[in-house]
Legacy VTK file of the C-alpha trace (Angstrom):
# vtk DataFile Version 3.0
C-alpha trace
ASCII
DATASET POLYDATA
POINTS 684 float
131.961 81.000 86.918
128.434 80.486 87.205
128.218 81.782 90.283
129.771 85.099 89.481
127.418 85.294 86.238
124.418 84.667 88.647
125.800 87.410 90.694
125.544 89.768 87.952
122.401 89.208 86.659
121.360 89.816 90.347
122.869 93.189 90.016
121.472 94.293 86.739
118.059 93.453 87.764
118.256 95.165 91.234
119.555 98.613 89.385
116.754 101.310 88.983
115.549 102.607 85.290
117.078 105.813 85.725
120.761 106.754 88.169
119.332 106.554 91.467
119.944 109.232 94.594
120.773 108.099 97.685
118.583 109.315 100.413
120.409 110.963 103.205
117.925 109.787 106.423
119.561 112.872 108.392
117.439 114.870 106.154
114.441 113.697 106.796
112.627 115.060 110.213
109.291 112.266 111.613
107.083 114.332 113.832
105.058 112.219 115.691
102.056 114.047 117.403
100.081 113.132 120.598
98.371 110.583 118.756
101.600 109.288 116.946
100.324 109.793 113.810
103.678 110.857 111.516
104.515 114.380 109.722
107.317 113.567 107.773
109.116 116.745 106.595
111.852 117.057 104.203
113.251 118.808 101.319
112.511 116.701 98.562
109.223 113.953 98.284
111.884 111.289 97.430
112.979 111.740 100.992
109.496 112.159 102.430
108.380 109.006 100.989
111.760 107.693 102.431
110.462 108.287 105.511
106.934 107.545 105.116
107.939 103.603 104.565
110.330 104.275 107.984
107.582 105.477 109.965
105.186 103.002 108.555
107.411 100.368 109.005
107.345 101.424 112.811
103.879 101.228 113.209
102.631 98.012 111.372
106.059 96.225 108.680
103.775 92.760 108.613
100.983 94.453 107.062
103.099 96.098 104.700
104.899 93.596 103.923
102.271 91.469 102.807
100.992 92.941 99.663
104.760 92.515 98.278
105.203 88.796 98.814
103.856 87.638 95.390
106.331 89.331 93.794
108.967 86.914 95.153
106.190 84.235 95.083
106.573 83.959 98.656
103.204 84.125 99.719
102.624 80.535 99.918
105.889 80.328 102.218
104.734 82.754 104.947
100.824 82.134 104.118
100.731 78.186 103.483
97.987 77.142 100.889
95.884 80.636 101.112
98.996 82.492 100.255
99.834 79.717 97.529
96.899 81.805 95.131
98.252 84.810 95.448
101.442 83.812 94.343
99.878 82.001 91.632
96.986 84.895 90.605
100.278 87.125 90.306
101.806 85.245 87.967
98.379 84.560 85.769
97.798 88.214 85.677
101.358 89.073 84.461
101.956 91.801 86.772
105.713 91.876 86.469
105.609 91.717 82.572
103.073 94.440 82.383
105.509 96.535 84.755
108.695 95.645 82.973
106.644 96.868 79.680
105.323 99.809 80.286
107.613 101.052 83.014
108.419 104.260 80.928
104.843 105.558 81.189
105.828 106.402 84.522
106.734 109.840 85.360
110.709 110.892 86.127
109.368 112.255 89.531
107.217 109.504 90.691
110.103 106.919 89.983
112.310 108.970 92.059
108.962 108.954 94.839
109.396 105.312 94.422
112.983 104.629 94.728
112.809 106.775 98.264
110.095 104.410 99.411
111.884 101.527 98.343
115.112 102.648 99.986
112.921 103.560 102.843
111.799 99.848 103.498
114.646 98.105 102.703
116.771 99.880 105.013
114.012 99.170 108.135
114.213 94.989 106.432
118.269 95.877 106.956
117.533 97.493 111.014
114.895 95.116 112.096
115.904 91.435 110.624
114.042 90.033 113.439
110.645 91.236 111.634
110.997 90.701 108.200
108.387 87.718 107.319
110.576 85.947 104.922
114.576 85.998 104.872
114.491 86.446 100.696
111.996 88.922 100.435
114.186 92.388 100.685
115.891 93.575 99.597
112.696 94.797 97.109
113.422 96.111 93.772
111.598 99.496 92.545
109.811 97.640 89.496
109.299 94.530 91.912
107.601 97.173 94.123
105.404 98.761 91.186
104.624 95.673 90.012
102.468 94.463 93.871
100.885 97.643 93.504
99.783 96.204 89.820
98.632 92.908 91.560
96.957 94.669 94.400
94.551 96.631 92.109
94.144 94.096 89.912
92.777 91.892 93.144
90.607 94.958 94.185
89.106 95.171 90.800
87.531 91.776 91.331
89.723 89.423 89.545
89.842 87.316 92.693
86.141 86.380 92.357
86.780 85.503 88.995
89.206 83.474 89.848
86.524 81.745 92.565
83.891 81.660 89.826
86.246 79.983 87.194
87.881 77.432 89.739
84.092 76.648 91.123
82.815 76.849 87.490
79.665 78.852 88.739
77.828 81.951 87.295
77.467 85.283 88.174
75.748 85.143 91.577
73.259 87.599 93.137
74.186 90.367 95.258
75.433 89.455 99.165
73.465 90.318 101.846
76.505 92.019 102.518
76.547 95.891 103.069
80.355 97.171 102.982
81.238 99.970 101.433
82.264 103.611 102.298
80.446 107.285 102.729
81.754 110.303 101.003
80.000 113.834 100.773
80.952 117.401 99.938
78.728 120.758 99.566
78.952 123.682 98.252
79.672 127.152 100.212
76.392 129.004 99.449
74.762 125.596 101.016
76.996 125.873 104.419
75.879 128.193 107.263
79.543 129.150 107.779
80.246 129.878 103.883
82.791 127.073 104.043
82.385 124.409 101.668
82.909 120.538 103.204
83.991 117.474 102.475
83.824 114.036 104.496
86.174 111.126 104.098
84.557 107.946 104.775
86.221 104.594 103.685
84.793 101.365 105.189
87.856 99.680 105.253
88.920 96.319 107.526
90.424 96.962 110.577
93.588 95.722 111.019
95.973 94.477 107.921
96.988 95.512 104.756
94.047 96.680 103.732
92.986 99.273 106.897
93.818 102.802 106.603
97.568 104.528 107.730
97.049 107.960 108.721
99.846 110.582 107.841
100.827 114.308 107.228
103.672 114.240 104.115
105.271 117.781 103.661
108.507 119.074 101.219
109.561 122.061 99.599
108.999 120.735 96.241
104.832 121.709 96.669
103.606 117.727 98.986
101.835 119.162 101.889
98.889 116.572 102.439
97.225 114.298 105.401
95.463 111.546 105.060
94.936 107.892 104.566
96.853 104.778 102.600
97.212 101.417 102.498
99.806 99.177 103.736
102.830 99.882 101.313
101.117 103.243 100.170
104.119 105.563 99.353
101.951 108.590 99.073
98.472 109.576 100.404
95.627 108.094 98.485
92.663 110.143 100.328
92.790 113.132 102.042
93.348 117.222 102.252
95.797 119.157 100.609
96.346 122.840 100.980
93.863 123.621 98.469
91.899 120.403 97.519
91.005 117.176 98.965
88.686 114.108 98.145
87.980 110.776 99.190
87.084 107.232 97.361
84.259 105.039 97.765
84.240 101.805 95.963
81.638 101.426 92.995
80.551 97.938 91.059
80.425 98.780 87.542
81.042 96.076 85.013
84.623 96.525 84.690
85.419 92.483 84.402
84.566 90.337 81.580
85.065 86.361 81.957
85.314 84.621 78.551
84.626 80.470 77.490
87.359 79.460 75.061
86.277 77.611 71.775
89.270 74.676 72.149
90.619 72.670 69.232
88.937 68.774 69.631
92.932 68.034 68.020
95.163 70.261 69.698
94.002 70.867 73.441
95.957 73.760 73.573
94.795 75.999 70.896
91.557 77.800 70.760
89.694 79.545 68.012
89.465 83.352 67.303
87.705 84.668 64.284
87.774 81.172 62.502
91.604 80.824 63.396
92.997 78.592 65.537
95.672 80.237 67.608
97.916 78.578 70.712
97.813 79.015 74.242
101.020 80.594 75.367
101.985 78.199 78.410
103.970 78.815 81.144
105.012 76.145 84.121
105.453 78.165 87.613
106.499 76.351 90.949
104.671 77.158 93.707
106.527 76.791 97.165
104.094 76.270 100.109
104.330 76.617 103.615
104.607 72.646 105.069
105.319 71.703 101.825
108.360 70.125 101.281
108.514 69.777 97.381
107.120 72.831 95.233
103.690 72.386 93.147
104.029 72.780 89.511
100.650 74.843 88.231
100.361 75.977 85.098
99.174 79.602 83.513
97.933 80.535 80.480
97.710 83.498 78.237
94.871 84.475 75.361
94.317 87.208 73.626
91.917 88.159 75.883
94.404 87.784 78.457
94.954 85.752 81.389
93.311 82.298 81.114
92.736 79.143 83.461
91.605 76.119 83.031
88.651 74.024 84.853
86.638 71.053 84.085
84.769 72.325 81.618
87.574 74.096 79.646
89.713 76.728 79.182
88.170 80.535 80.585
90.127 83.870 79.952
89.536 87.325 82.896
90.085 90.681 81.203
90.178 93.819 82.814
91.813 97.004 82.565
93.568 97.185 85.809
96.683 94.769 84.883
97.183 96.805 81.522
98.105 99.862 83.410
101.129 100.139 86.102
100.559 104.435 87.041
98.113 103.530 89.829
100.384 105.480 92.191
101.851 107.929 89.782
98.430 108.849 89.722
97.620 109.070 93.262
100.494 111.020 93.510
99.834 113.443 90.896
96.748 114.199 92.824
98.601 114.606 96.375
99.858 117.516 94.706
97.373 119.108 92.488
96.601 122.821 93.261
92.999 123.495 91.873
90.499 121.701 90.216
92.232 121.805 86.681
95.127 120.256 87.829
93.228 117.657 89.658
91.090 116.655 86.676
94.464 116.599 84.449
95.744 113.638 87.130
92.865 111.582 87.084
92.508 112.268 83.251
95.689 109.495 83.199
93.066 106.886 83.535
95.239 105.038 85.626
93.165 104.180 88.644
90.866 101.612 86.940
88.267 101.921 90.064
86.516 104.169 93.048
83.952 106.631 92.770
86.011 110.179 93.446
84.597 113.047 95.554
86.227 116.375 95.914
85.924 119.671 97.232
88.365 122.996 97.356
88.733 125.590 98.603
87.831 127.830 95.541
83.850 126.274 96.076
84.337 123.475 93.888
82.274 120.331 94.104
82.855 117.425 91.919
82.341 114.114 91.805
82.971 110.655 89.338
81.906 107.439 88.899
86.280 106.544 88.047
86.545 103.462 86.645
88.716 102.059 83.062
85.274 101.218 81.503
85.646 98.868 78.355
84.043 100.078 75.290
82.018 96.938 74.663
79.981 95.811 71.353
76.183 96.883 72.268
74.723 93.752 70.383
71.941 92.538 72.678
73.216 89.058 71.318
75.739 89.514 74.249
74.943 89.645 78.169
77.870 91.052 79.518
77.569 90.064 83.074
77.640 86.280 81.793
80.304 84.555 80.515
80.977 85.478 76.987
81.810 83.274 73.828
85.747 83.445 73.525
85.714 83.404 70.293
85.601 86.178 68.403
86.547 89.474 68.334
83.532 91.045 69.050
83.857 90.478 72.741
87.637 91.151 72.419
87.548 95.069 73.738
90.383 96.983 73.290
89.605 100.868 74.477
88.271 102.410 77.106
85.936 105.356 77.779
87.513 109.098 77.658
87.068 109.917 81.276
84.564 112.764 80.151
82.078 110.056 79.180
82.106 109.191 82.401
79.549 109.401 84.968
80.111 113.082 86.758
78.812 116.114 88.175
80.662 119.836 89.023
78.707 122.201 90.921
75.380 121.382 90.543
72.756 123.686 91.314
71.714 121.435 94.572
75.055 122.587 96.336
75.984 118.903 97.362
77.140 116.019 96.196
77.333 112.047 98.205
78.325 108.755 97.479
77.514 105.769 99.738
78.436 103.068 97.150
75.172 103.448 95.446
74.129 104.831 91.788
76.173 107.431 90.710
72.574 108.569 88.763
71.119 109.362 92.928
73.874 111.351 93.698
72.472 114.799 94.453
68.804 116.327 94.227
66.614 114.584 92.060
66.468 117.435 89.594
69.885 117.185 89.095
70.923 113.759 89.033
71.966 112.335 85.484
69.948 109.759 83.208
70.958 106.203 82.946
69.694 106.514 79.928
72.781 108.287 78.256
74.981 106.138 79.356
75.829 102.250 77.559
73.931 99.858 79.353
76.687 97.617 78.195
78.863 99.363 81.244
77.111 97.956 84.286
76.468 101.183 86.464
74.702 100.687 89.185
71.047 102.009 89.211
69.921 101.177 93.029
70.081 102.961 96.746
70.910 101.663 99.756
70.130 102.252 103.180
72.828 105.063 103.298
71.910 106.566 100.541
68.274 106.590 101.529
69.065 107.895 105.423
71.526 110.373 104.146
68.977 112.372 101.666
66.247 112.001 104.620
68.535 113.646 106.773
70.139 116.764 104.215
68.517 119.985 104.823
65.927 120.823 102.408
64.999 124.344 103.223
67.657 125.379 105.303
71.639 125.901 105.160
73.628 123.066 106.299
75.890 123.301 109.644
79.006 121.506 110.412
77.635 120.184 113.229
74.375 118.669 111.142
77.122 117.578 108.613
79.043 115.366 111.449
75.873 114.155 112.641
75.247 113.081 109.372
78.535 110.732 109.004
77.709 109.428 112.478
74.028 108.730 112.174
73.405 105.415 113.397
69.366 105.026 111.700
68.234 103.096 109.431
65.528 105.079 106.782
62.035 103.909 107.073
62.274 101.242 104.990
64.699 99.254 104.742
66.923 98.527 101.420
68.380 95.437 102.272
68.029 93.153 99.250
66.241 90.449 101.843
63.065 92.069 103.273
62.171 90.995 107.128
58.715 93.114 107.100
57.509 89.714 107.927
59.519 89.668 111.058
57.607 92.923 112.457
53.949 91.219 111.715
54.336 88.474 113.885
51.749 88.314 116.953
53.556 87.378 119.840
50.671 85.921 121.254
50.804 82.941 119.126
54.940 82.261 119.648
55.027 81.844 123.888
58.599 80.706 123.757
59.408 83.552 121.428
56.755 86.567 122.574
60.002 88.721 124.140
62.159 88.939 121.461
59.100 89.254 118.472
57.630 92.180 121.282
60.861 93.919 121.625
61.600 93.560 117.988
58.329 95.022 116.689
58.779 98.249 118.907
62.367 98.376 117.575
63.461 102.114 116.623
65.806 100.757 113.889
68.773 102.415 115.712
72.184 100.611 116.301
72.708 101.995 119.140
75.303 99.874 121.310
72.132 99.529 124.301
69.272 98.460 121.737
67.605 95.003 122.369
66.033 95.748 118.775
69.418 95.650 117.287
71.202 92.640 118.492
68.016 90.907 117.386
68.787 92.876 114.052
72.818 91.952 113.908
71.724 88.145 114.425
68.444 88.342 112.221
71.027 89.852 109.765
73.851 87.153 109.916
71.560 84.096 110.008
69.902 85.243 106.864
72.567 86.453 105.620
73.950 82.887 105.232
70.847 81.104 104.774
69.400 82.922 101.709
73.151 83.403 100.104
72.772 82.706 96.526
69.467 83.632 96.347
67.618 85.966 93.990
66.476 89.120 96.197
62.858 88.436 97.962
60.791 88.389 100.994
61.504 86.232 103.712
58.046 84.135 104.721
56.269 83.867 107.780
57.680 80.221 108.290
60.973 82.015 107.686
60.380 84.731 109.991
59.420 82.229 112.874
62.839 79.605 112.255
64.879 83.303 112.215
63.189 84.615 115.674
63.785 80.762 116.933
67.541 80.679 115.719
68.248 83.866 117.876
66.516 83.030 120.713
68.841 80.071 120.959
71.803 81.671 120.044
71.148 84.056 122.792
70.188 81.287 125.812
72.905 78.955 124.413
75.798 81.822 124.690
74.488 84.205 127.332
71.814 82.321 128.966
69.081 84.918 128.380
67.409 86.497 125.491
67.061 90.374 126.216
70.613 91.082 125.166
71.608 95.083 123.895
73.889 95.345 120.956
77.099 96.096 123.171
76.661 92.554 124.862
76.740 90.688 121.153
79.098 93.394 119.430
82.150 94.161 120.462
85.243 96.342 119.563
88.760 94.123 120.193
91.769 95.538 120.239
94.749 93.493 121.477
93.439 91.938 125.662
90.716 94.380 125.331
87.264 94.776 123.993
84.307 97.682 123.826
80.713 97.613 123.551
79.987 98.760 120.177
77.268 100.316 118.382
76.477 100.050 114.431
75.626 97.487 111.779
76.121 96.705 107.947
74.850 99.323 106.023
74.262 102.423 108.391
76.372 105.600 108.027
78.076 104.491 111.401
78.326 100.920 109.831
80.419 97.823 111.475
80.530 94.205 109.692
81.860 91.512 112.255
82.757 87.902 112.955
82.854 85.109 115.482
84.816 86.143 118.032
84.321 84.059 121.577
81.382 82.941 123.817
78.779 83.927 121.254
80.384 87.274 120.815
81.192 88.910 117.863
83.890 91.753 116.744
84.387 94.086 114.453
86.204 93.430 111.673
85.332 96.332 109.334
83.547 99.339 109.688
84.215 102.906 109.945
87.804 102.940 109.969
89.286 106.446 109.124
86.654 109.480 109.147
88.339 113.160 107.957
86.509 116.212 107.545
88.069 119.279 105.940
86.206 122.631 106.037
87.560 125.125 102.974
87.523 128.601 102.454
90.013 130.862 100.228
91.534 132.288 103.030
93.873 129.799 105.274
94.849 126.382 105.590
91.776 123.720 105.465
90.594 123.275 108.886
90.948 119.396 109.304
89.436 116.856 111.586
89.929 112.919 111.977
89.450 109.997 113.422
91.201 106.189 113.018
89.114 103.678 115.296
92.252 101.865 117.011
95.222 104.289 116.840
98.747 104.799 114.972
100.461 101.660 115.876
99.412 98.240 115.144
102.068 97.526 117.872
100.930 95.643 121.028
102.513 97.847 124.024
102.726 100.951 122.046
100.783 103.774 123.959
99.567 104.680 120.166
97.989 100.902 119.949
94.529 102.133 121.144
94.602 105.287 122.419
91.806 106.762 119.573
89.368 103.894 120.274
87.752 106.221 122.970
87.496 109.033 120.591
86.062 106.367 117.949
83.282 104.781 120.599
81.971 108.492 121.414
82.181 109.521 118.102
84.550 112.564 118.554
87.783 113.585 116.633
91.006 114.838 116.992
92.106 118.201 115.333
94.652 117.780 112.424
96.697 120.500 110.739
99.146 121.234 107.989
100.874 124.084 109.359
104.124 122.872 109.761
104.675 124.997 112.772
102.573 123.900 114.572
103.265 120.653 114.064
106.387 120.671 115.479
105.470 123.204 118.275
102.750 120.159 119.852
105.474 117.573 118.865
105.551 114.420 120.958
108.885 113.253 119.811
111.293 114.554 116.683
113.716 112.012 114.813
115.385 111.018 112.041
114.425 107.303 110.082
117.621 105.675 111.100
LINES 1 685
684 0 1 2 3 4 5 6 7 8 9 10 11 12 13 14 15 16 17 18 19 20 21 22 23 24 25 26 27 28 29 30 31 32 33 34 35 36 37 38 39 40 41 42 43 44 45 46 47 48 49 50 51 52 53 54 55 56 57 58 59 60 61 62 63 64 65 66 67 68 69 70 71 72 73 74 75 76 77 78 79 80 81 82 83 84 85 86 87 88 89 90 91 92 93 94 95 96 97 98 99 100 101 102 103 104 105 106 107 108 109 110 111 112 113 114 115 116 117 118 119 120 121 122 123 124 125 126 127 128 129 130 131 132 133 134 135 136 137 138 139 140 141 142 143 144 145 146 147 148 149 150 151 152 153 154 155 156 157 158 159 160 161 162 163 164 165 166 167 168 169 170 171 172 173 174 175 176 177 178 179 180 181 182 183 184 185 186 187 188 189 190 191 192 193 194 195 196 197 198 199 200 201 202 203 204 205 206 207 208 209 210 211 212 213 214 215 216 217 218 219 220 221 222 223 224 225 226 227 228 229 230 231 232 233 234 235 236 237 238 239 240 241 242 243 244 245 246 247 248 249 250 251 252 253 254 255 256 257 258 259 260 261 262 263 264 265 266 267 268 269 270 271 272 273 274 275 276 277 278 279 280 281 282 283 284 285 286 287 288 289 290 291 292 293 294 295 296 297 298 299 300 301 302 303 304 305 306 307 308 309 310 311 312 313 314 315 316 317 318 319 320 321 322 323 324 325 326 327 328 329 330 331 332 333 334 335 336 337 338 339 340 341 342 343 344 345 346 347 348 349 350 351 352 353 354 355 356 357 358 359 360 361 362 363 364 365 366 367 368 369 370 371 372 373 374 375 376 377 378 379 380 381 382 383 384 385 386 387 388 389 390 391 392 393 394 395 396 397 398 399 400 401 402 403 404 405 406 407 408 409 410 411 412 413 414 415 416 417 418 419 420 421 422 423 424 425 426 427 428 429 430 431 432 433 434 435 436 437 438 439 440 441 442 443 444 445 446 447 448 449 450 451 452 453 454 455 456 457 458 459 460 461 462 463 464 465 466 467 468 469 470 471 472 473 474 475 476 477 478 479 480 481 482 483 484 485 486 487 488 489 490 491 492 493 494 495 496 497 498 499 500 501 502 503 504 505 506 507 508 509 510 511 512 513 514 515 516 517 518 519 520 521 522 523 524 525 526 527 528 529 530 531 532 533 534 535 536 537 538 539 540 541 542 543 544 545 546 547 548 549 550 551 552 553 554 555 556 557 558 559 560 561 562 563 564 565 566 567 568 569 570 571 572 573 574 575 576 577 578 579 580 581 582 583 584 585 586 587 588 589 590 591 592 593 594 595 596 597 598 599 600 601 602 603 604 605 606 607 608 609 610 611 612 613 614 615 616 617 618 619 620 621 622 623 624 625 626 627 628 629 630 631 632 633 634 635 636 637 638 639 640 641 642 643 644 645 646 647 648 649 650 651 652 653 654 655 656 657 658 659 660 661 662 663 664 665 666 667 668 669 670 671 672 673 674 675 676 677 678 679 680 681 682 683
């Protein structure tokens, strides 16, 4: 008997909200182009998404995969102790109550996008057995499903760093010498020498994994006809061109967490005190099950009014933040895939459901826009209250419980400068000075950000001032690989170019050839592997530090650490960039060019013999030229290729494009699409 109940219950909680269609795969066409990359056509964008997760699946299931384990607190299985925290964080933030709860907030039409997806992927789990990553993870569920993408942006948001901070019981630390980030732009018509008005799609994504960029074409006849990039388990696009629109995200660092100190009860360790009330912890034991672990951990979570809360050594600490009170992420996204004009794109992100990203966009009716997006916290403006600290816990004056209108938000539409850019700087530098907003009318209490950065700073030196713009100045732009003249790295090395190599024998080379540096990272400067090893060594010496100067003292142990790195790995010290850096992909590796914080920008890590690779950088690049008559014209590159598959002539086969810089036309004309078609097929 029990096990027939058990069976039930399985049922019931596998069935979907609403009667669910079953996708038919023979109606769904996957065009894969000379470069692999998938057009899915098909009449309905249930079935496209169907075969979005199919083609997807093809291409990279691990990495998609991934993002979904928490759900069925498998990460720990497949992950061992690293994936253990996932599958705890999920559980701490509630993500599957938070879906279950406001699951009918979601729009009839995304849920049906959804439960193609989700057929999609569990019918490739059914196919392919041999790569599914854990035997009881599919089949998936459409609200397990919603709920990762829940977790996912909740993660991105910065929760995880909370979670460090709490566990480590440390503050608020300084910025990183640590330069990520992504590029955006778009301009205006009258500001184009061709009268077209342009957008470029920049997002500095990693690599490989979950997290890099999937390019693809989705087209129906119920109005989806858009290319572009998503994530690992994306089911629609989340940047790119439509017919009519397009935009792109950068990531911006707002305050949009709050960390809170609970005021416990000396007699009851489990209840804290709100308002002069003492009110109990709700408590909940999970079981963790961990890879070479025989016997699961118990851990256990907590919940506050402020939301979820952990415990350290010095007490209980609560994380609030907007992004696990929401579950319409993708609805969202979605919405905007499909948006015709500017109104209809505004009414999307108007949902307030993506709690993050800075949001660029261009049509092709000559709008420009652009918004500092996040789900900003209406917070008490007391100065009694530093909001980048951890707050008292014990009141409800810290306890926030709206959010800003999106109109309040930082934004701009058509200003009178013709262009717009974001380079994960201040969203008050975003255009000409003239016509860049005031920090001043916005709360301080919201954390913009107020500073450049060396792309912001490169890309205004390099926009025409007195001239109209051409595409060809606009890629150059994108792939400019110099830094401004002066640097905006929160560590200054001015020290480093004062030096006399006179008095440093052992070290005159490398401080000569550094001085006469052209602050290029170009993949055959000697200045800029000095720079990419200058830039790591410091970058872990002065972590933690408030922003400053480096000495002269520190300048001399800096030029001594590379000049030993360099003899010690390559047995010589007047190494180019390309020797150091290096672009690996599968038995292979590149010479590369760039470094953190240019608008060609790479970030890398040990790699082998003193060499380093690429881990992040410029992954996909789009541009998308508009004008009211025709189809966008569409360009793109994606640094590796289609296929994360070893052996698959897709698995690298853009990395020469990437190295020179060059990009590969993309279209949305369905017929021709099909009529430079490298193979047609059906997800089954």
């Amino acid at each position: 008997m029990r096990r027939i109940l058990a069976a039930i219950v399985g049922f019931i909680l596998y069935l979907p909200a609403f009667p669910q269609q079953r996708i038919q795969p023979k109606n769904i066409e996957i065009v894969r182009d000379s470069f692999g990359v998938p057009h899915i056509f098909a009449d309905t964008d249930a079935e496209v998404a169907y075969g979005l997760a199919w083609a997807q699946a093809e291409d990279d299931f691990a990495s998609m995969q991934e993002p979904m384990l928490p759900v069925k607190n498998l990460m720990g299985r497949v992950q061992g102790k690293k994936g253990a925290a996932g599958d705890y964080a999920f559980a701490l933030f509630r993500c599957r109550e938070i879906t279950e709860e406001k699951w009918n907030t979601l729009s009839p039409g995304f849920i049906k996008l959804a439960e193609g997806y989700v057929q999609g992927i569990n019918a490739y789990a059914r196919k392919h057995p041999e790569e599914v990553l854990h035997e009881k993870l599919f089949p998936i569920s459409v609200k397990e499903y919603i709920s990762s993408a829940v977790f996912a942006l909740t993660i991105f948001n910065g929760a995880d760093q909370a979670l460090i901070r709490i566990f480590n019981n440390s503050e608020w630390e300084v910025p990183e010498l640590n330069n990520k980030g992504s590029n955006a732009a778009a301009v205006n018509a009258g500001q184009t020498s061709s009268g077209e008005t342009f957008l470029f799609i920049n997002a500095h994504q990693p690599n490989t994994g979950s997290q890099a960029f999937y390019e693809a074409h989705l087209c129906s006849k119920e109005g989806l006809n858009i290319t572009g990039g998503l994530l690992a388990g994306g089911p629609c696009i989340l940047h790119g061109v439509n017919e009519n629109l397009g935009w792109a995200h950068t990531v911006n660092y707002c305050d949009r967490v709050d960390e809170y100190q609970l005021e416990m009860n000396p007699a009851n360790p489990l209840q804290y005190k709100f308002d002069g009330q003492w009110y109990n912890l709700e408590e909940k034991t999970i079981r963790l099950k961990i890879k070479g672990i025989p016997i699961a951990v118990k851990r256990k979570v907590y919940w506050s009014k402020y939301g979820a809360t952990m415990k350290n050594k010095q007490g209980f600490f609560a994380i609030r933040l907007g992004a696990n009170m929401k579950i319409g992420v993708l609805d969202q996204w979605y919405q905007m895939d499909k948006a015709r004009n500017f109104s209809e794109f505004y009414a999307a992100i108007d949902k307030q459901e993506l709690s993050m990203f800075n949001i660029m966009y261009a049509d092709r009716y000559d709008t420009i826009f652009y918004i500092s997006n996040a789900l900003m916290p209406v917070r008490d403006a007391s100065p009694v209250y530093n909001w980048k600290r951890t707050l008292p816990g014990n009141t409800s004056k810290t306890l926030w419980t709206q959010f800003r209108p999106e109109k309040t938000l930082p934004q701009y539409v058509n200003p009178k400068s013709g262009f717009l850019f974001n380079t994960n700087h201040s969203p008050f530098l975003a255009t000409s000075a003239t016509d860049n907003l005031k920090p001043s009318s916005f709360a301080k209490t919201d954390g913009w950000e107020l500073y450049h950065v060396n792309r912001s700073v490169r890309f205004l030196e390099l926009f025409p001032q007195n001239e109209k713009l051409s595409y060809e100045k606009f890629r150059q732009i994108k792939f400019d690989k110099q830094l401004p003249a002066v640097l905006q790295y929160p560590y200054k090395i001015d020290s480093m170019f004062l030096l006399d190599p006179a008095g440093y024998p052992e070290l005159a080379s490398l401080i000569s050839t550094f001085k006469t540096w052209d602050k290029r990272g170009d993949a055959d400067s000697k200045g800029a592997a000095i720079f990419l090893l200058t830039y790591e060594y410091l970058k872990k010496k002065l972590q933690g530090q408030p922003p400053r100067s480096i000495t002269q003292q520190e300048a001399v142990e800096t030029f001594t650490y590379v000049n030993t790195y360099m003899q010690t790995h390559f047995g010589r010290n007047d190494l180019v960039l390309g020797d150091i850096q290096r672009l690996v992909r599968g038995d292979r590796d590149w010479p590369l060019w760039g470094l953190p914080d240019l608008l060609s920008p790479q970030w890398t890590e040990p790699w082998a013999a003193g060499k380093l690779k690429s881990v992040g950088g410029d992954g996909l690049i789009m541009f998308a030229r508009f004008s009211r008559d025709g189809l966008p014209k569409i360009e793109s590159v994606n640094m590796y290729g289609a296929s994360a598959k070893p052996g698959n002539k897709h698995f690298d086969d853009q990395v020469e494009l990437y190295l020179k810089q060059q990009t590969k036309k993309m279209t949305l004309d369905k017929t021709e699409v099909y009529r430079n078609a490298e193979r047609i097929y059906h997800p089954e």
